[in-house]
C-alpha positions in Angstrom: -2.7 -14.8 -34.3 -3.6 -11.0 -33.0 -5.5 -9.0 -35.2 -6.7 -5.4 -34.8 -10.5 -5.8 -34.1 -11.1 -3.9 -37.6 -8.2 -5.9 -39.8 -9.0 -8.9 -41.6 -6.9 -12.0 -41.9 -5.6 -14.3 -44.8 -4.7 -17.9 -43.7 -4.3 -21.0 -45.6 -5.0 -24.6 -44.6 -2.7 -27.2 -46.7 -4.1 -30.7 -47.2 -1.5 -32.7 -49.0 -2.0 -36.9 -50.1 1.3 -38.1 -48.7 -0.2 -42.0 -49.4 0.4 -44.3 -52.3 -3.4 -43.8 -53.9 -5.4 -41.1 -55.0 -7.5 -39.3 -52.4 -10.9 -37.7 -53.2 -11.4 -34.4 -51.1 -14.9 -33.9 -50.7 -16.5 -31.2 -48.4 -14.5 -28.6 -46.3 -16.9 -26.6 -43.8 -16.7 -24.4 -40.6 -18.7 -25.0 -37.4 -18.1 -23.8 -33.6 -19.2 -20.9 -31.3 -17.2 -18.4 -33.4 -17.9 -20.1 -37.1 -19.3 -16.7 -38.1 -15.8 -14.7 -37.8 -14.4 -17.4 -40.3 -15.0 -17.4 -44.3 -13.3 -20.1 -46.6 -12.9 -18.2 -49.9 -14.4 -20.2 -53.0 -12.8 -23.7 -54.5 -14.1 -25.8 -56.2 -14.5 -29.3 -54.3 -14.6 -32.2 -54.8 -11.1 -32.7 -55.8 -8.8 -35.3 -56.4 -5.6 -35.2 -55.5 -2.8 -37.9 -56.7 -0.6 -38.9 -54.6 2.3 -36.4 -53.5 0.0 -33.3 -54.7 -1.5 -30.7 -52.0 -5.0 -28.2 -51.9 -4.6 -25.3 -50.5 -7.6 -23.6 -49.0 -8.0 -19.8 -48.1 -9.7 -18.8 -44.6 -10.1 -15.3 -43.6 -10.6 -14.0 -40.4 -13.2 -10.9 -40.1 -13.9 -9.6 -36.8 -16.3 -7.7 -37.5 -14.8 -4.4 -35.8 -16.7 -4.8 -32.6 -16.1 -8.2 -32.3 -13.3 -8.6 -29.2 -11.1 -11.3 -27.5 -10.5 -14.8 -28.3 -12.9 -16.4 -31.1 -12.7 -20.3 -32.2 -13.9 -22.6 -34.5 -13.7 -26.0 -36.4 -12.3 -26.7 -40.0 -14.0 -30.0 -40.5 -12.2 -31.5 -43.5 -13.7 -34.5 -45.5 -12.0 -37.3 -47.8 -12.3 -40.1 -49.5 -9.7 -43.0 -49.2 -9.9 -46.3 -51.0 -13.6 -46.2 -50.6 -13.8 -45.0 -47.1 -15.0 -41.4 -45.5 -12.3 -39.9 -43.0 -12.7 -36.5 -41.2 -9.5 -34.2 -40.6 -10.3 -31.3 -38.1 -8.2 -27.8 -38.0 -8.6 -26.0 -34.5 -9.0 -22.0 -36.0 -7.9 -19.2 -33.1 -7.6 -15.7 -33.9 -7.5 -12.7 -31.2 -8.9 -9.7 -31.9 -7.4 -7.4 -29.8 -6.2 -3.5 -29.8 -4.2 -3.8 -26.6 -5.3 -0.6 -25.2 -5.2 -0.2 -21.5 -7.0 2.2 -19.4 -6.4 1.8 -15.7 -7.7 2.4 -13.1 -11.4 2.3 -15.0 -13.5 3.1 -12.9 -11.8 5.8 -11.3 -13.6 6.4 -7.9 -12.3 9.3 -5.9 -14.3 8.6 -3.0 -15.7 10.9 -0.4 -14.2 14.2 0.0 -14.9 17.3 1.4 -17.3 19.8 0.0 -14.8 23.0 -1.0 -11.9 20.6 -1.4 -9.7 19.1 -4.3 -8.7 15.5 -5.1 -6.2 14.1 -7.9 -5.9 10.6 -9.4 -3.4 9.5 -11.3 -4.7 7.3 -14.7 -2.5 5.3 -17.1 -3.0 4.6 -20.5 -1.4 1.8 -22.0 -0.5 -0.4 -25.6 -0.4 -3.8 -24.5 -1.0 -5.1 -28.0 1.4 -5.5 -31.1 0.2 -2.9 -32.8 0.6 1.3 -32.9 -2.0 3.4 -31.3 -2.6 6.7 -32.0 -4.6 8.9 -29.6 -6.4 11.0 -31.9 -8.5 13.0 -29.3 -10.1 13.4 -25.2 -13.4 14.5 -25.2 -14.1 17.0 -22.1 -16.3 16.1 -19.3 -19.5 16.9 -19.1 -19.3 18.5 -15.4 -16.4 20.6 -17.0 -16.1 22.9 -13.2 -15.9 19.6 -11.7 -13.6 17.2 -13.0 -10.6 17.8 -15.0 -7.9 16.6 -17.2 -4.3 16.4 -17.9 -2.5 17.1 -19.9 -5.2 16.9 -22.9 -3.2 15.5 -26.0 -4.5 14.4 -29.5 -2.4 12.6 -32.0 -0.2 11.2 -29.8 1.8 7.6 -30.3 2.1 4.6 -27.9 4.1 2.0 -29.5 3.9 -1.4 -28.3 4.6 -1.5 -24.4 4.7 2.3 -23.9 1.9 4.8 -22.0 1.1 8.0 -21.1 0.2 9.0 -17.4 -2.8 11.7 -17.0 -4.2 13.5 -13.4 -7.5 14.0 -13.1 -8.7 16.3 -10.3 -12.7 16.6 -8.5 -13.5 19.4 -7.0 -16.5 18.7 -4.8 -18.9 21.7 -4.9 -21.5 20.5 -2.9 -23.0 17.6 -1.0 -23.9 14.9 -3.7 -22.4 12.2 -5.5 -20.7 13.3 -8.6 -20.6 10.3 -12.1 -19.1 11.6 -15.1 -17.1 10.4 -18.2 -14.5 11.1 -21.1 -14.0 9.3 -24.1 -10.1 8.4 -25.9 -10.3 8.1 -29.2 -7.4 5.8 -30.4 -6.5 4.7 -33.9 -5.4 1.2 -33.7 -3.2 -0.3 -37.0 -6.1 2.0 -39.5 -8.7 0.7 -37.1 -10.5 3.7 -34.7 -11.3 2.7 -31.5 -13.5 4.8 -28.9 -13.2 3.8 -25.2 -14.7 5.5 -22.2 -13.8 6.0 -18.5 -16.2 6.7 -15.8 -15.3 8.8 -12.9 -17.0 9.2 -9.4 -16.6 11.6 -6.6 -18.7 12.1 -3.4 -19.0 15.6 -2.0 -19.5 15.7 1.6 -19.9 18.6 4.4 -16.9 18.9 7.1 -17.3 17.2 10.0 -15.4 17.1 13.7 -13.3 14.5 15.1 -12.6 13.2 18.7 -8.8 12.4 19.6 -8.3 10.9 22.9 -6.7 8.7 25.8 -7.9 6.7 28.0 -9.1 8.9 31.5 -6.9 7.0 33.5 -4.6 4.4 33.2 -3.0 2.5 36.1 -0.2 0.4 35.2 3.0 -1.3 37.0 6.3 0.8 36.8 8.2 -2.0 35.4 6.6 -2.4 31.7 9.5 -2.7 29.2 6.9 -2.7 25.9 3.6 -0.7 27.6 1.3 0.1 24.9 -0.1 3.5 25.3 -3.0 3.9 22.9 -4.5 7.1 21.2 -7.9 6.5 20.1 -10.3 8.7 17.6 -13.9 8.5 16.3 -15.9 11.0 14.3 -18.6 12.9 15.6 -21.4 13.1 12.9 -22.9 11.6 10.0 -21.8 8.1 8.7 -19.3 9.4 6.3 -15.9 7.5 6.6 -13.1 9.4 6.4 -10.1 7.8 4.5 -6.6 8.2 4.1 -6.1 10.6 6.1 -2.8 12.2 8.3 -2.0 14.3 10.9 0.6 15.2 13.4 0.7 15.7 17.0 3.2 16.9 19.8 2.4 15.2 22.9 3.5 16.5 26.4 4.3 13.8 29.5 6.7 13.5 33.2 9.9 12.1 31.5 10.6 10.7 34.5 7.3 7.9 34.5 7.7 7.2 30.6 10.4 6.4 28.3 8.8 6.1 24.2 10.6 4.2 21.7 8.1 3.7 18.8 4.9 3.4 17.8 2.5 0.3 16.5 1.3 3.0 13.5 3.2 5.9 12.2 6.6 7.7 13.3 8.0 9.7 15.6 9.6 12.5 14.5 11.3 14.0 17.4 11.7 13.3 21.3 12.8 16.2 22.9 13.5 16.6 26.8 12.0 19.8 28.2 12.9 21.8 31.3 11.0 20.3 34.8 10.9 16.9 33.7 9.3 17.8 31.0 9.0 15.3 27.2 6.9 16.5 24.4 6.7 13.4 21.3 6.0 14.5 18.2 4.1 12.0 16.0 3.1 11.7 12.5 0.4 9.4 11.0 0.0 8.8 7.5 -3.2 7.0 5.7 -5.5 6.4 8.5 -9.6 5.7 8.6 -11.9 7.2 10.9 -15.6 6.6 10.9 -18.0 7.0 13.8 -16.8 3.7 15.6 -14.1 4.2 18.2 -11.2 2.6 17.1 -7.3 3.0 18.1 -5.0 4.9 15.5 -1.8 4.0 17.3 -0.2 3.3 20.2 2.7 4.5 21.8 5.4 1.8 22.6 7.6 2.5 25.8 9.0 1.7 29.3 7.0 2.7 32.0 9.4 4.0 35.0 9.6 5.1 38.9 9.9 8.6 39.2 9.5 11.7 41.1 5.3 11.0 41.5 3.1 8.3 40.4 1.5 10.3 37.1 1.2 12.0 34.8 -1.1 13.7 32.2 -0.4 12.7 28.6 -1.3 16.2 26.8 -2.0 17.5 22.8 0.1 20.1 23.0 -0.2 20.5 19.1 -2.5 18.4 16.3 -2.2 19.7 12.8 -4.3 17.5 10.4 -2.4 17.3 7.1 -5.9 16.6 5.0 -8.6 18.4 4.1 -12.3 18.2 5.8 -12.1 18.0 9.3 -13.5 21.3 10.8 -12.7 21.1 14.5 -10.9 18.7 16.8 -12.1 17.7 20.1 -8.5 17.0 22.0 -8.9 15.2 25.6 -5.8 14.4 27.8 -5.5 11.1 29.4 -3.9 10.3 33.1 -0.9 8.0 33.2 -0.7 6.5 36.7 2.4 4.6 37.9 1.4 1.7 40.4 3.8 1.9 43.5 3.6 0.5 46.9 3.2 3.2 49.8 3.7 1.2 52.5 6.3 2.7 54.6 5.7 5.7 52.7 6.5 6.9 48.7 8.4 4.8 46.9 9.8 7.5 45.0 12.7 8.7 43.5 14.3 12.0 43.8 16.4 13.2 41.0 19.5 14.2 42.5 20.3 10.3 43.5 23.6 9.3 42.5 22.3 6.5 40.0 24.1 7.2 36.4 24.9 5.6 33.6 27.3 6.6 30.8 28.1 5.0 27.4 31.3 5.4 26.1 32.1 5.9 22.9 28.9 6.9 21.3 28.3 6.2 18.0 30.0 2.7 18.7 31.1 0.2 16.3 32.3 -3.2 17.5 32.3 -2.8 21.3 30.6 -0.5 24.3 31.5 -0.1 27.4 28.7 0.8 30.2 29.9 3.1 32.8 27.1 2.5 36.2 27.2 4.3 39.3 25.1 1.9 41.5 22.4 3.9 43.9 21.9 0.8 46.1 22.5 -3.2 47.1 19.4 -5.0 45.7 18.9 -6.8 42.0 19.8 -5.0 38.8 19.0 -5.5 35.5 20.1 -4.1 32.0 18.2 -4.3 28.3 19.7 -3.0 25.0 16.7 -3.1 22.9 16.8 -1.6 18.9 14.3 0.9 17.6 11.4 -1.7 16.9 11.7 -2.9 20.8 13.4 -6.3 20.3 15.5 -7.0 23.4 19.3 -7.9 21.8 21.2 -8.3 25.0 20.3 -8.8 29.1 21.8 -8.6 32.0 21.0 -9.4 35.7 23.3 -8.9 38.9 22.5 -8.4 42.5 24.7 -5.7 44.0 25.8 -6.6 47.8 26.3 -3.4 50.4 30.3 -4.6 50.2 30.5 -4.2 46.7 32.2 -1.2 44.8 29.5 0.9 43.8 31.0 1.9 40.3 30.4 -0.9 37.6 31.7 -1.2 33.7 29.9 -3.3 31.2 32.1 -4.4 28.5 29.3 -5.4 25.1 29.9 -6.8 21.8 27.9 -5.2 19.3 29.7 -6.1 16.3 27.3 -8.5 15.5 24.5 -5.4 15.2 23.1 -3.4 12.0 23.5 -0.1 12.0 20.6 2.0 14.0 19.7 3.4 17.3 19.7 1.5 20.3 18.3 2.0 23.6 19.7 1.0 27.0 17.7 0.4 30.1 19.2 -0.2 33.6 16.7 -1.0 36.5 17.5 -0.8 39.5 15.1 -1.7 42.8 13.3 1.5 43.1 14.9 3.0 39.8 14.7 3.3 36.0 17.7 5.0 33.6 17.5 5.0 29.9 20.6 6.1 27.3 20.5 5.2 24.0 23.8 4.9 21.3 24.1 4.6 17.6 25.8 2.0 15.6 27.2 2.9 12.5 28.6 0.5 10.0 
């Protein structure tokens, strides 16, 4: 069974003649990998034993208080039957165990700024069967640096309960930081000591480059462009990780439409006067080391608008972790591709194209109310938040035709959300979005 490493253990082993004749019981002994952690308590052999009489024989189990996990042996058993030698064996498994549970062990803050403060959270557990008593927490030995809490002392985990602790590092200066604490349990009259080592790596602040791409050229028909947003540090081979931040970034509403992004969230789109949209982003748990890499990308239509780009701006960057000293922020040029022949191939806002969509929030059904701008091929998206396209339609509108349209769609089949709308038309883009609510 499970035994405290420190308790011993009483178990018998009954041998009983169930034949006709007399049996002569001649040698019991113990052999395997673990045969030392076994005694069998004095008899006196051999013995004979008539028929329907038993032998008991005493083993105890001592594991030798340091002595841990699963040990085994062998009870080899020897008898004499009607003149011939027969060996019985008895598989012996005891597990010595206290149950205690320390986790995470190591506990390995990483690297973190010199001047800053980290927290862990550590769990101690009682896996086993038994009580266990924490008697006492020693202190670190870097007592300025690392740090524990609450600091209890005779305090009781019954089977299956634990006890959560933080422990903070405060990185003074540039080095690598190893310390440790000892618990001191009592386990069923048994005292058990365990330890748990703790790292932490001071390092200096460094900078970091955000950026887009210089210039971008793309088509004015994209419904999922990818827009990326790239950063790199810009000293010393330190990798910085989980870190967050958040950004408002500035664009010509009439060129870009976002909807989400491939990392993070967006916490508010707002519309500004002169065409003006400023995104504001938020990123949680990100890596950046002296590679370049992409943090996110910003998922959108691309449109025809009043001009062909537009500068993609940090209007705002607040970095939510500690470390970083400065920020090197550097705008990025959104082009739209058009063709000039014939001249701009633009759109000027006061153009009667509208859209309108009644009711909003919907439930079952919305109706689409279009004013058409021109004869040529339409075509109308409802995409939800993530960018999945859940309805499309395609018309061509002849110079005869009425120019006011109404789109009758079934979204009873929808979840509840956001959805976005997008109507192109040959030189245009409009985007509404509605909510479903269930």
């Amino acid at each position: 069974g499970i035994v405290a490493p420190c308790e011993d253990k009483l178990d018998s082993i009954v041998i009983k003649n169930t034949g006709l004749a007399p049996l002569v019981l001649n040698k019991i002994i113990i052999a395997g990998p673990d045969q030392n952690f076994y005694l069998l308590m004095p008899a006196v052999l051999p013995d004979t034993l008539a028929p329907g009489e038993t032998f008991v024989q005493l083993v105890l189990f001592n594991p030798q208080k340091n002595a841990k996990g699963i040990k085994r042996a062998i009870c080899n058993i020897e008898i004499e039957l009607n003149g011939d030698l027969k060996e019985f064996n008895v598989e012996l498994i005891a597990k010595a165990r206290t149950g205690i549970e320390i986790s995470p062990n190591p506990l390995d803050f990483g690297s973190i700024i010199v001047g800053a403060t980290s927290s862990m959270q550590l769990k101690v557990s009682n896996r086993g069967p038994h009580r266990v008593e924490i008697l006492s927490i020693s202190n670190f030995r870097l007592i300025n640096i690392f740090n524990i809490s609450p600091i209890v002392s005779n305090y009781i985990l019954q089977p299956n309960e634990s006890i959560d602790f933080t422990i903070e590092f405060y990185a003074e200066q540039e080095m690598q930081y190893l310390d440790s604490l000892t618990f001191d349990f009592l386990v069923n009259n048994c005292e058990e000591k365990l330890s748990l080592i703790v790292i932490g790596q001071g390092i200096i602040g460094d900078s970091v480059h955000i950026w887009f791409v210089p210039d971008t050229l793309v088509s004015p028909s994209l419904d999922d462009y990818q827009h990326p947003i790239y950063a790199k540090k810009l000293s010393n081979n330190y990798q910085f990780d989980n870190i967050s931040f958040t950004a408002e970034i500035s664009f010509d509403a009439s060129l870009f439409y976002p909807i989400s992004l491939t990392r993070g969230v967006i916490v508010s789109n707002k519309l500004k006067p002169n065409r003006t949209r400023v995104l504001e982003i938020k990123l949680d748990s990100i890596s950046i080391s002296t590679e370049p890499k992409i943090l996110t990308e910003i998922i959108g239509a691309t449109l025809l608008g009043e001009t062909d780009r537009t500068l993609f701006r940090f209007e705002d960057f607040t970095w939510l972790s500690q470390g970083i000293t400065y920020s090197q922020l550097d705008s990025g040029l959104l082009r739209i591709d058009i063709c000039r022949e014939g001249g701009d191939r633009l759109i000027k806002s006061n153009l009667p194209l509208t859209m309108v969509i009644k009711p909003n929030p919907v439930s079952d059904f919305v109706e689409i109310h279009i004013n058409l701008l021109e004869t040529g091929l339409y075509k109308l998206e409802v995409l939800n938040s993530q960018g999945v396209r859940t309805q499309f339609y395609e018309w061509k509108q002849e110079l005869a035709k009425e120019n006011a349209l109404q789109l009758t769609i079934d979204t009873s089949y929808l979840g509840s959300g956001i959805y976005f709308v997008i109507l192109k038309s040959p030189t245009n883009t409009l985007i509404e979005k509605f909510m479903i609510i269930r």
